[in-house]
N, CA and C atoms as a LAMMPS dump frame, in Angstrom:
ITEM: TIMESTEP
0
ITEM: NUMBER OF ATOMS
150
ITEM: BOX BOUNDS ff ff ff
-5.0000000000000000e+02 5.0000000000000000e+02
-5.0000000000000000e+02 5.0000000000000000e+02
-5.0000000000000000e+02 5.0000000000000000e+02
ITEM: ATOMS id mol type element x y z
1 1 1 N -30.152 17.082 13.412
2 1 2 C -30.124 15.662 13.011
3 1 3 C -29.303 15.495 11.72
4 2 1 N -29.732 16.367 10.526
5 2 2 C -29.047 16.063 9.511
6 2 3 C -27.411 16.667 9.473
7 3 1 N -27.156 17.539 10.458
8 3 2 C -26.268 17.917 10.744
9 3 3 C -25.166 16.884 10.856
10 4 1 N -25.458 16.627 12.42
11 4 2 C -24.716 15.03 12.661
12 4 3 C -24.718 13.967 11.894
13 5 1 N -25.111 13.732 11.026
14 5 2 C -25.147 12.517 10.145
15 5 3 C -23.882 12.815 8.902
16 6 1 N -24.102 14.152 8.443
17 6 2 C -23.113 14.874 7.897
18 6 3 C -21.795 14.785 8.531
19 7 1 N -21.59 14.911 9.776
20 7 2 C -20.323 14.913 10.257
21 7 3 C -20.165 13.715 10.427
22 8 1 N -20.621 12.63 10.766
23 8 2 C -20.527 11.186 11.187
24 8 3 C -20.066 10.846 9.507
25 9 1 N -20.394 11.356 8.691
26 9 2 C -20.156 10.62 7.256
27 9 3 C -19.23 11.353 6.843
28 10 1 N -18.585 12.864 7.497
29 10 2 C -17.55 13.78 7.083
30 10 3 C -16.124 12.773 7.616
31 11 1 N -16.978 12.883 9.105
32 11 2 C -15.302 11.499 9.936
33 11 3 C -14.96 9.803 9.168
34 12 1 N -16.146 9.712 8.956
35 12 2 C -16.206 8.763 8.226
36 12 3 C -15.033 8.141 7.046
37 13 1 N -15.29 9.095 6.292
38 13 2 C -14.583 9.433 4.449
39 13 3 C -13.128 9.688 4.946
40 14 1 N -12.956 10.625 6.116
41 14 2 C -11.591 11.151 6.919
42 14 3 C -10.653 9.483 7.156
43 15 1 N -11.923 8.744 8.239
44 15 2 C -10.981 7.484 8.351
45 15 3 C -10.754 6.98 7.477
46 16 1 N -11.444 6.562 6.171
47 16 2 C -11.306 5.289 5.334
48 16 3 C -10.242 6.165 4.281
49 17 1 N -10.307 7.789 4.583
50 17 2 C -8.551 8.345 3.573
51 17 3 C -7.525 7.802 4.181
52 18 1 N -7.629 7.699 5.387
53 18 2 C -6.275 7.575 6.378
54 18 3 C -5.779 6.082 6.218
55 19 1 N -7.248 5.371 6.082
56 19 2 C -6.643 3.909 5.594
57 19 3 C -5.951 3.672 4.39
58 20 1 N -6.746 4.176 3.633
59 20 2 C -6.357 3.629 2.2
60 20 3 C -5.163 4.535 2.08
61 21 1 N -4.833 5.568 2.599
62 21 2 C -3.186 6.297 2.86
63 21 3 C -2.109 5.286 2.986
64 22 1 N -2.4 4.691 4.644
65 22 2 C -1.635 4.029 5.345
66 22 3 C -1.583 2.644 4.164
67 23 1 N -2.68 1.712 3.866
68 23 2 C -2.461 1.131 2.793
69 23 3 C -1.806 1.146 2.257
70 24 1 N -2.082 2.012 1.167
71 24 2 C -1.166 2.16 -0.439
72 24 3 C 0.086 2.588 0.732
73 25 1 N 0.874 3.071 1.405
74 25 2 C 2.276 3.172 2.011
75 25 3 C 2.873 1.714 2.119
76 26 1 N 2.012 0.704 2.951
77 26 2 C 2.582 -0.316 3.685
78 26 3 C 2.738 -0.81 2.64
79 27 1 N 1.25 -0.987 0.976
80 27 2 C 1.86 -1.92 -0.153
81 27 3 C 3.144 -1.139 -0.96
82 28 1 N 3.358 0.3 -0.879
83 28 2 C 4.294 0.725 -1.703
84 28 3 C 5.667 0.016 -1.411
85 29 1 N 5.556 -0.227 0.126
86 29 2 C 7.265 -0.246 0.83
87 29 3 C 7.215 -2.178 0.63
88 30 1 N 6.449 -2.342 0.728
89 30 2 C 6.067 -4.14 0.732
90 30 3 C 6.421 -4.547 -0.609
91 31 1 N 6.392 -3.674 -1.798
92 31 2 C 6.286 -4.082 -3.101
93 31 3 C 8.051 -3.285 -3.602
94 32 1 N 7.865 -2.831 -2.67
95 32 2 C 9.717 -2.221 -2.869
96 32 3 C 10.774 -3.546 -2.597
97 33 1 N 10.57 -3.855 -1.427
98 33 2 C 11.624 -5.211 -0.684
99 33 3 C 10.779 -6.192 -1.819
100 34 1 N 9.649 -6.586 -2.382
101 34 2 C 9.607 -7.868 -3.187
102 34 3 C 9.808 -7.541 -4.515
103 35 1 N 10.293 -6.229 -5.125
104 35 2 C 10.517 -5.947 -6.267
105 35 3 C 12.542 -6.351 -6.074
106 36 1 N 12.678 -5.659 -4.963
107 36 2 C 14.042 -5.866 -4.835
108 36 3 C 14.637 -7.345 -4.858
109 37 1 N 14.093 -7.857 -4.497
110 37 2 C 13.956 -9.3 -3.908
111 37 3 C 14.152 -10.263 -5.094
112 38 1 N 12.798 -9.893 -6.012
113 38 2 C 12.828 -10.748 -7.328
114 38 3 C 13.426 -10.459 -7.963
115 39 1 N 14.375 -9.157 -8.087
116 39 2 C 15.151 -8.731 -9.057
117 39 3 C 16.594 -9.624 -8.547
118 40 1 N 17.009 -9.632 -7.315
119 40 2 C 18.015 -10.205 -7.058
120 40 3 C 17.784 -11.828 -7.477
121 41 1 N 16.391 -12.592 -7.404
122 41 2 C 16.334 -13.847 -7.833
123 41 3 C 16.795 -13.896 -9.186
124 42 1 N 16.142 -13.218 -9.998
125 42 2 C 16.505 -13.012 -11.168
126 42 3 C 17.754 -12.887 -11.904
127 43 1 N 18.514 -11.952 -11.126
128 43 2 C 19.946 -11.554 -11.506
129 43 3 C 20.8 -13.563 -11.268
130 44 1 N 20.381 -14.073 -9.873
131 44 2 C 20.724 -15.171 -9.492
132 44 3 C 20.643 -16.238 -10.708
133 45 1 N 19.518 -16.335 -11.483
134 45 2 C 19.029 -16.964 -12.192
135 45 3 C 19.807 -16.735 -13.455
136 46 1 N 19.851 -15.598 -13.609
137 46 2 C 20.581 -15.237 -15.015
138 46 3 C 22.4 -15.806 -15.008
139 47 1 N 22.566 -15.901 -13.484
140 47 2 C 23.935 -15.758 -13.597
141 47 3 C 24.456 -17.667 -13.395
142 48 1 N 23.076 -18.005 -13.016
143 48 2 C 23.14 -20.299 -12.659
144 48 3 C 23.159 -20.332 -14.244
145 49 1 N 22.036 -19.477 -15.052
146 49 2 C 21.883 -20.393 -16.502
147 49 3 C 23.022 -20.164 -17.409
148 50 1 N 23.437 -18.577 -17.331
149 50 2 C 25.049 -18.113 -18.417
150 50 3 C 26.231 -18.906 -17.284
């Protein structure tokens, strides 16, 4: 009994790494294109006001 509960909470911890993996990836690459993004607004901005 306590066995299985152990492994049910071993798979457990396994999935919610794999999420928060896949997560932090999708926000790394998501925050790449809107870092890129605002930097080009920016550059835009700098170049309407000089």
């Amino acid at each position: 009994m306590v066995k299985t509960v152990h492994q049910e909470d071993q798979d457990y911890r396994e999935m919610m790494l794999l999420i928060v993996i896949v997560h932090l990836g999708a926000m790394a690459l998501l925050w790449r294109k809107v870092k890129r993004r605002s930097l080009d607004i920016v550059e835009d901005v700098f170049i309407n006001i000089f």
